[in-house]
Structure formats: structure tokens, C-alpha cells
BAPA-722063 format. One line per field, with one value per residue (C-alpha): residue in one letter; residue number from 0; z, y, x negated. Coordinates in nm, 3 decimals. Layout:
<nodes>
res: [A,...]
n: [NUM,...]
zz: [Z,...]
yy: [Y,...]
xx: [X,...]
</nodes>
This chain:
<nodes>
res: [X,X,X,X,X,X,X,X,X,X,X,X,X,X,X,X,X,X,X,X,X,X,X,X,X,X,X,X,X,X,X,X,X,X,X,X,X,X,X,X,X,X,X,X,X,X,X,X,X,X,X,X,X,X,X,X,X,X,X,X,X,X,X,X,X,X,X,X,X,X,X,X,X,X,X,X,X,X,X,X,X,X,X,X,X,X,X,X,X,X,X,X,X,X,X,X,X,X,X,X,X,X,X,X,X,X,X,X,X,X,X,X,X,X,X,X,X,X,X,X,X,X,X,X,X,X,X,X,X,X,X,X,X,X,X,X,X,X,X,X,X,X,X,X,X,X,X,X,X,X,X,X,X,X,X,X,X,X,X,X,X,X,X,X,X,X,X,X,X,X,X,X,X,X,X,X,X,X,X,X,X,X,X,X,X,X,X,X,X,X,X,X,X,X,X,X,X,X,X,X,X,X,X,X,X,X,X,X,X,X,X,X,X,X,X,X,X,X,X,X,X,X,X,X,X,X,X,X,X,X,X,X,X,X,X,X,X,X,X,X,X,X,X,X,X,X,X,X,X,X,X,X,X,X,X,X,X,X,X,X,X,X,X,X,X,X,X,X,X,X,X,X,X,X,X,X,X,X,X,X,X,X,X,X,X,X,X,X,X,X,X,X,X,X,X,X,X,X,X,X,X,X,X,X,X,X,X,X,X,X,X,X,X,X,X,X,X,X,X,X,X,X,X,X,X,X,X,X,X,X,X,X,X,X,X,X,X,X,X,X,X,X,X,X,X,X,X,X,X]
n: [0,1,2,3,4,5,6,7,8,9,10,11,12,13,14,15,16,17,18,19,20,21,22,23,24,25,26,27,28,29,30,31,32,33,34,35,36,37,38,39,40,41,42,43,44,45,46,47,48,49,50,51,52,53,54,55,56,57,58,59,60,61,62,63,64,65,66,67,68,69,70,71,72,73,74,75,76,77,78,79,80,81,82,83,84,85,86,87,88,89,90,91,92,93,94,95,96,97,98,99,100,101,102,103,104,105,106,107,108,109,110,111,112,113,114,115,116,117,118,119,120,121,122,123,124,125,126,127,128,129,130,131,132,133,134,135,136,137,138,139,140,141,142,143,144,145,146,147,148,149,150,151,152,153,154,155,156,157,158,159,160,161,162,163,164,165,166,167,168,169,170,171,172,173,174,175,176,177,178,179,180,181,182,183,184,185,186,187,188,189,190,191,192,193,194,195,196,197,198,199,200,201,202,203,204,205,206,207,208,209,210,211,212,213,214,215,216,217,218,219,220,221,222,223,224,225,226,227,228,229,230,231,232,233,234,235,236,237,238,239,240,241,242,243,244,245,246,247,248,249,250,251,252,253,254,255,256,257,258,259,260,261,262,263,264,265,266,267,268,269,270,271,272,273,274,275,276,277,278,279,280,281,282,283,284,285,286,287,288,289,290,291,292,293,294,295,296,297,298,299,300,301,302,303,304,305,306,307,308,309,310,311,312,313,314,315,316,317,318,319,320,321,322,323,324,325,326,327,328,329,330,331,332,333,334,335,336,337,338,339,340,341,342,343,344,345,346,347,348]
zz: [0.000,-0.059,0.250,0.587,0.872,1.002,0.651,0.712,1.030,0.980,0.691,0.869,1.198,0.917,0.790,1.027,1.140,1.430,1.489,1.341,1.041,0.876,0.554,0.423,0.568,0.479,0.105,0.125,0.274,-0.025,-0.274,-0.104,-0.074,-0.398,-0.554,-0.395,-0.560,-0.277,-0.310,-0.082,0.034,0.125,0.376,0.502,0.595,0.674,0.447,0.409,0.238,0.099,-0.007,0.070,-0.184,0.007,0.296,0.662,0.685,0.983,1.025,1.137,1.333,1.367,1.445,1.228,1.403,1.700,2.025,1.943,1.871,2.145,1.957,1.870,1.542,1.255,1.328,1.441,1.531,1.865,1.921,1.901,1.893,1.710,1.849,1.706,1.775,1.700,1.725,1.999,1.984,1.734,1.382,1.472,1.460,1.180,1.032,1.100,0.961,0.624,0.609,0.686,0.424,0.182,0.258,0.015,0.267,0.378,0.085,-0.008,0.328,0.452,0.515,0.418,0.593,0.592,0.775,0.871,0.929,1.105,1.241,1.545,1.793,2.017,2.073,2.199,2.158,1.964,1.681,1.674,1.301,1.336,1.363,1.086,0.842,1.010,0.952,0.605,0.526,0.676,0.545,0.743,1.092,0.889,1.074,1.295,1.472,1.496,1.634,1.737,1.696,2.001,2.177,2.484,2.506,2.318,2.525,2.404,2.611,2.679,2.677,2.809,3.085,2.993,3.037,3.080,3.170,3.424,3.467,3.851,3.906,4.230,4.267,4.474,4.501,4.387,4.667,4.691,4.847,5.134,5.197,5.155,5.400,5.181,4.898,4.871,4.760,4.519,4.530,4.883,4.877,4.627,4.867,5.072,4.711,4.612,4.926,4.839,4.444,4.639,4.877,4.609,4.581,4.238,4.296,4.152,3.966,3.840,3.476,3.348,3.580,3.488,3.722,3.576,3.793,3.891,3.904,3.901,3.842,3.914,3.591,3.511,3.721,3.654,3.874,3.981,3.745,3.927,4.194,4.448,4.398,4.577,4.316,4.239,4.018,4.002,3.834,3.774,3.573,3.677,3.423,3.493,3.418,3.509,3.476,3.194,3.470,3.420,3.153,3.089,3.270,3.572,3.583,3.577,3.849,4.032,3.982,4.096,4.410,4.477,4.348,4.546,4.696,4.346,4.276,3.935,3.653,3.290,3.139,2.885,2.707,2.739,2.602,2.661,2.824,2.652,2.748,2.748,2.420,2.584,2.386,2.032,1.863,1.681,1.998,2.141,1.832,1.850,2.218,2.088,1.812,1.965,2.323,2.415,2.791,2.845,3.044,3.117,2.920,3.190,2.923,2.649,2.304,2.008,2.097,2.283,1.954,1.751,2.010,1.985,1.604,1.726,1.631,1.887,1.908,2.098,2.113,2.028,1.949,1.923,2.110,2.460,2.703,2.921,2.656,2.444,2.454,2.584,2.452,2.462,2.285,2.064,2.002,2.049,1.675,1.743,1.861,1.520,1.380,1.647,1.624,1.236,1.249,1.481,1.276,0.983,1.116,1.246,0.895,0.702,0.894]
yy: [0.000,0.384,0.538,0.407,0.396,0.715,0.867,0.745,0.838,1.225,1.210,1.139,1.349,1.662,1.617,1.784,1.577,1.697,1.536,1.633,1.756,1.366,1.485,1.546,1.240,1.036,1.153,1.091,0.765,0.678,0.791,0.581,0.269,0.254,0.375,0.033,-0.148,-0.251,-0.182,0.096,0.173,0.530,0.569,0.918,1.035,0.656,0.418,0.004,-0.123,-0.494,-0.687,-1.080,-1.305,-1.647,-1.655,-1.632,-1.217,-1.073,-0.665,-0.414,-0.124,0.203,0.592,0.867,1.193,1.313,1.559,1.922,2.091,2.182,2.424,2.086,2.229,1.998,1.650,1.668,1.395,1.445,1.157,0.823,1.016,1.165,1.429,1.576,1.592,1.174,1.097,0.819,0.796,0.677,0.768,0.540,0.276,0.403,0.387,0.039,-0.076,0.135,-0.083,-0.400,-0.382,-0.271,-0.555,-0.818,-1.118,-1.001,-0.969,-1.344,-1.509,-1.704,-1.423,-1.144,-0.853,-0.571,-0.257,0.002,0.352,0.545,0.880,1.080,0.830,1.108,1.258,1.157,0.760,0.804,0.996,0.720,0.627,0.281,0.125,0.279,0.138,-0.187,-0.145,-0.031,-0.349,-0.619,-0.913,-0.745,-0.893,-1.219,-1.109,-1.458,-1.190,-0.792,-0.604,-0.259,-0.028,0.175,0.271,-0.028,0.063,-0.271,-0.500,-0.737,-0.571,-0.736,-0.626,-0.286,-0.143,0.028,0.460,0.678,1.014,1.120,1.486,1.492,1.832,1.984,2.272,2.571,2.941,3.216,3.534,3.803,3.700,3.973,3.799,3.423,3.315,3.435,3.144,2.757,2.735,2.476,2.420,2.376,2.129,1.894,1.861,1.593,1.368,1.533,1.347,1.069,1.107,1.204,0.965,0.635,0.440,0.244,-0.112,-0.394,-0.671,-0.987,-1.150,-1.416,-1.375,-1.004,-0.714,-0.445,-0.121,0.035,0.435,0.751,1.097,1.404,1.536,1.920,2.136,2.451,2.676,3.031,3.297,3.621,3.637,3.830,3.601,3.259,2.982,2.843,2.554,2.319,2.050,1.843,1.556,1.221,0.973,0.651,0.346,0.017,-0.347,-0.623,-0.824,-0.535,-0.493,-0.127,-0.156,-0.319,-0.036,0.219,0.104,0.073,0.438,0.515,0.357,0.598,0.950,0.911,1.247,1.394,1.589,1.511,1.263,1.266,1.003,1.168,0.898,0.514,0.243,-0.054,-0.339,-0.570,-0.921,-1.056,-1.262,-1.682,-1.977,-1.784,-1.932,-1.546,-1.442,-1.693,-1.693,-1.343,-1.370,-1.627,-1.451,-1.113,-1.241,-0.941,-0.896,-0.947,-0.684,-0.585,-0.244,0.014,0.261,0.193,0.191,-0.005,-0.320,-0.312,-0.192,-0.483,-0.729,-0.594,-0.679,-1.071,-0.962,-1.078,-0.831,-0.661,-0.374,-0.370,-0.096,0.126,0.409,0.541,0.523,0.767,1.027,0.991,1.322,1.523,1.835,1.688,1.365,1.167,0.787,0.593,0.550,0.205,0.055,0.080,-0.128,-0.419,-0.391,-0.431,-0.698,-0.902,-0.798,-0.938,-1.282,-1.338,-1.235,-1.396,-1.720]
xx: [0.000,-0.134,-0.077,-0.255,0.035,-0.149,-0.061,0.266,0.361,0.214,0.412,0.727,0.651,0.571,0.960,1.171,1.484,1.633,1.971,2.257,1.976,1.824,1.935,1.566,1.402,1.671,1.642,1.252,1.258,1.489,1.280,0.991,1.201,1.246,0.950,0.850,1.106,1.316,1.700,1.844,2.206,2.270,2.571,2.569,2.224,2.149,1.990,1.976,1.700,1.677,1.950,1.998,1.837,1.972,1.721,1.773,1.840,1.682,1.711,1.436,1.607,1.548,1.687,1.537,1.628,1.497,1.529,1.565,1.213,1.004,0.735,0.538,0.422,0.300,0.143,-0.169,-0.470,-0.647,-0.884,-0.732,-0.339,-0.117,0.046,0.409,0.793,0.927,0.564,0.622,1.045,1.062,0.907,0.596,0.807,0.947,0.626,0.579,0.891,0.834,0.495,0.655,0.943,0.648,0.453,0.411,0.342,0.692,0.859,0.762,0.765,1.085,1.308,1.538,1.421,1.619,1.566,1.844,1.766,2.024,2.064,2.209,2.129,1.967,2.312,2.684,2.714,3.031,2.836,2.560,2.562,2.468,2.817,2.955,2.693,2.749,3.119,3.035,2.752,2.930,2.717,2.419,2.612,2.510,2.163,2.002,1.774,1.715,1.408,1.458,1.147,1.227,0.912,0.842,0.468,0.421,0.655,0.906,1.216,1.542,1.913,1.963,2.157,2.490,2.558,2.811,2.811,3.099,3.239,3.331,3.576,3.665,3.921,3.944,4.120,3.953,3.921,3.655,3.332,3.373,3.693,3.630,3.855,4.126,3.993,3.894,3.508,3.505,3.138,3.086,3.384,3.177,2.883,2.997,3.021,2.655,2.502,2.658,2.500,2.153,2.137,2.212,1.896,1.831,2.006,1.839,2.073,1.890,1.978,1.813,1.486,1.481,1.609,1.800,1.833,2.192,2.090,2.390,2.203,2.350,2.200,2.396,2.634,2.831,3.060,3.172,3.230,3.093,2.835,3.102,3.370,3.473,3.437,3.762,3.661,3.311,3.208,2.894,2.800,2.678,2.460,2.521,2.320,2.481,2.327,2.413,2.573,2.895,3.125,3.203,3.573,3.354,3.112,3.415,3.579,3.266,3.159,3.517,3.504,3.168,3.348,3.658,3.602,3.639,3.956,3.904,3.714,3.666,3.460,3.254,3.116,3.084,2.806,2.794,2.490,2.373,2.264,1.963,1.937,1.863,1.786,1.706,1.444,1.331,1.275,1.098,0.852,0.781,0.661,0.415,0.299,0.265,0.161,0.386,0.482,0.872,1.064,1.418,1.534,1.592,1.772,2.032,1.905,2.161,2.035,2.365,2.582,2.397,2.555,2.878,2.821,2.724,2.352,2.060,1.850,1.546,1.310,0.968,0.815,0.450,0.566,0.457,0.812,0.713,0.607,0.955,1.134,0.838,0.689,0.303,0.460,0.199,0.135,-0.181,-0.262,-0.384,-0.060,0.116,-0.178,-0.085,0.231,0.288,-0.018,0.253,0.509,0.383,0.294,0.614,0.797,0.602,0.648]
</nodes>
């Protein structure tokens, strides 16, 4: 192939696509696709690429937007990184999955391989793009096995916990702050059910020998409309990460039972676990390949919409966890090399 996945990657970091805004890499991943004569699908600003020839289909997975800019600038190599917005979450694995479909030991080894590129993942889960390309490409839920390229600093990760974010509302009465006893304050009515938010300590839940953490963060909060006035209304927002072992009805009612002390709730948004995937051959070939550790997925990444779909899948990806979303974000240039070296092995059979 031309470009070196370095090429590659400061090719795709140097394309802005901030979600809601993957038109342009969308239309340039296209136009690379099939300059390498691999057959694409366009659905939105979300692209298939490879078609089913007969062979077992497996997917590669990945999102192609990002986090709102952070004054990054252009891609840029410091030592053995590269530096720039999507560096690490997740255009390296991007990368690696352009490389892989490109590949020719790929392309004639024992498998379909597909990739799906999907945008506004970093948003709302009900504007997440992968269903509806899913819903539009049925035969790819025809898929044995699906890796997601999220970054897992290398590890083979498995399931993911479940979110939802949870709008707790308290009212008051409005009265002039020189008169408060003529008023409710809203705010200081909420405190008792903020100590209860502060004082919840991660719970661990074990699934198949793996231990998922149960955590609620108070993550925004808004109230009051005038510094001399007695804050009739307040709300804050909790994000809440539940374990596989909970359906998303289960996890409701369990958050619930915590924010009783809430006059009111609106569930914002809702995604659900995903199991760890037991007994699946794919799986347990690309731990031997890769010699990858295995971990439990603390966050919620589409593994969890590929399930839904009655695809297996995991992540495992080049980029740095605790560096996704950060303004100093970069990728150790070496772990896309390893990563598409394992990649490769375990496509081409």
C-alpha cells in the first residue's frame, strides 16, 4: 500500500470531522475505498466497504467523528506520537482498519471482511448512526464476529456497561433574596439527594470472571435565574453506568429507588450493556494470536448496539483510554503497527 499507517492516520486526523460535520471524511474515505477497488455503500455520511463473496463475513467497526475541537491544530509527530484531535479515539483505529481492508493477505484469506464507518457516535445515543446502516444493510447482521477499533490501550475488552443520563428536578417558590422566607429554595432542597450522588462508591458486579463497575455521576447542574432572587426551580443531571448483569428496565428502576427524593425525573437517554461474548471461537482466536490482555469495558461503546443486532463483538483498538477526549490527545505511533500486524494474522487465517 502507498501510505505508511502514520501517513494514514495524519491524513485522517488533518480532515476535520467533528460530529454532526463527517461529511468530508466520509467523502474521502470513499474515494480511497475505492481507488483500492473494494465496493463501498454510502448511507448518510457513513460508508460500508466490501461486499460478501460467500465466505464467513466478519465486520471491522469504527466511528469517524470526534469531540468538538479543542485548539489541537493539525497532526503533528512528537517523538514516538502523534499528536491531534481523534488521534487516539478513534481515527488510529481508523487507520488500522483502512490498512486491513487494503490488505491483500486479507482480501484473499478465509473471510469477508467488511468494515463500517459510522458517524455521530460522540453525541446523543439516539443519533448514533450505526443502527440505521445496520437497519439499512441487513445481510451485514449475517456477521459470525465484529471487532470494534475503540481505543483499549491494546486489550481485548469485553461487553460494556450500559448509560443513561438522568435529569433529577426539584421545585421551589420564587421570593426576593432579602426575603427568603417568603420562597422555597429549590437548590438547597436537592442537597440531601446530592449526598446521596456524592457519597455512592463504584459497585463492583462480576460476569463471566470479569467485574463491571456500577458508578452515578453528578456530571452538570443549573438553577436560579438572578443572583437576588430565591431559586424556584433546580435540576442536575446524573450519568449513569450500570453493569451487563442489568437490563435497561432493571437499571431504571434501580436508579429510581436511589433519586426518590427527586420531585421530578426525565430520562434523557438510554443504552444498553452488553454481554460478554462466551464460547465464540473469533474471539478466542484473537486472544491467541494477539496475546492481548482481556478486560471488562468500563464505558459503552456499540459493541452493545452490535448485540442488539445478534452480532458478537469486541473492542480492540490502538488508542490510549485515558487520553480519548483530551486536549493533549496523541497515540503511540507504534501501537497501530501491532495492532494491524494481529489484525492481519487473524484475517487472514
Amino acid at each position: 500500500m502507498a501510505d505508511s499507517l502514520t501517513d494514514t492516520l495524519q491524513w485522517l486526523v488533518d480532515i476535520p470531522s467533528v460530529i454532526g460535520e463527517e461529511a468530508a471524511i466520509c467523502t474521502e474515505l470513499d474515494r480511497r475505498i475505492e481507488a483500492a477497488g473494494i465496493e463501498t455503500v454510502r448511507y448518510g455520511n457513513g460508508l460500508v466497504a466490501g461486499a460478501r463473496t460467500g465466505k464467513p463475513l466478519l465486520l471491522l467497526v469504527g466511528h469517524i467523528d470526534t469531540v468538538p475541537d479543542q485548539g489541537q491544530g493539525p497532526a503533528r509527530i512528537e517523538g514516538d506520537r502523534l499528536h491531534g484531535l481523534g488521534s487516539t479515539d478513534m481515527k488510529s483505529g481508523v487507520a488500522v482498519m483502512l490498512h486491513l481492508l487494503e490488505s491483500d493477505d486479507v482480501r484473499g484469506g478465509p473471510y469477508d471482511v467488511v468494515g463500517v464507518f459510522y458517524d455521530q457516535e460522540e453525541g446523543p445515543v439516539a443519533n448514533n448512526q450505526l443502527a440505521p446502516i445496520l437497519d439499512d444493510q441487513p445481510w451485514l447482521c449475517d456477521a459470525e464476529f465484529a471487532i470494534v477499533l475503540e481505543p483499549t490501550d491494546m486489550r481485548i475488552e469485553l461487553g460494556c456497561n450500559g448509560a443513561m443520563n438522568v435529569v433529577c428536578r426539584f421545585f421551589g417558590k420564587s421570593a426576593h433574596g432579602a426575603r427568603p422566607w417568603l420562597g422555597v429554595n429549590a437548590i438547597t432542597r436537592a442537597v440531601p439527594l446530592l449526598g446521596v450522588f456524592a457519597d455512592h462508591e463504584p459497585i463492583p458486579f462480576e460476569q463471566a470472571g470479569h467485574v463491571f463497575y456500577e458508578t452515578m455521576t453528578v456530571s452538570m447542574a443549573s438553577g436560579g435565574i438572578s443572583r437576588n432572587v430565591v431559586p424556584g426551580q433546580f435540576e442536575f443531571n446524573v450519568n449513569y453506568r450500570f453493569p451487563p448483569t442489568m437490563t435497561i428496565s432493571e437499571a431504571e428502576s434501580r436508579f429510581r429507588e436511589f433519586a426518590q427524593l427527586a420531585d421530578e425525573l426525565e430520562f434523557v437517554d438510554r443504552a444498553p450493556a452488553a454481554p460478554i461474548p462466551e464460547d465464540n471461537p473469533h474471539l478466542d482466536r484473537l486472544a491467541k494470536l494477539s496475546g492481548a490482555e482481556l478486560a471488562p469495558k468500563q464505558a459503552w461503546t456499540d459493541v452493545a448496539r452490535l448485540e442488539q443486532y445478534g452480532i458478537p463483538a469486541v473492542n480492540y483498538g490502538p488508542g490510549e483510554v485515558a487520553l480519548a477526549h483530551q486536549a493533549e490527545e496523541s497515540v503511540p505511533l507504534a501501537n497501530l503497527g501491532i495492532v494491524f500486524e494481529h489484525l492481519k494474522a487473524f484475517f487472514a487465517g
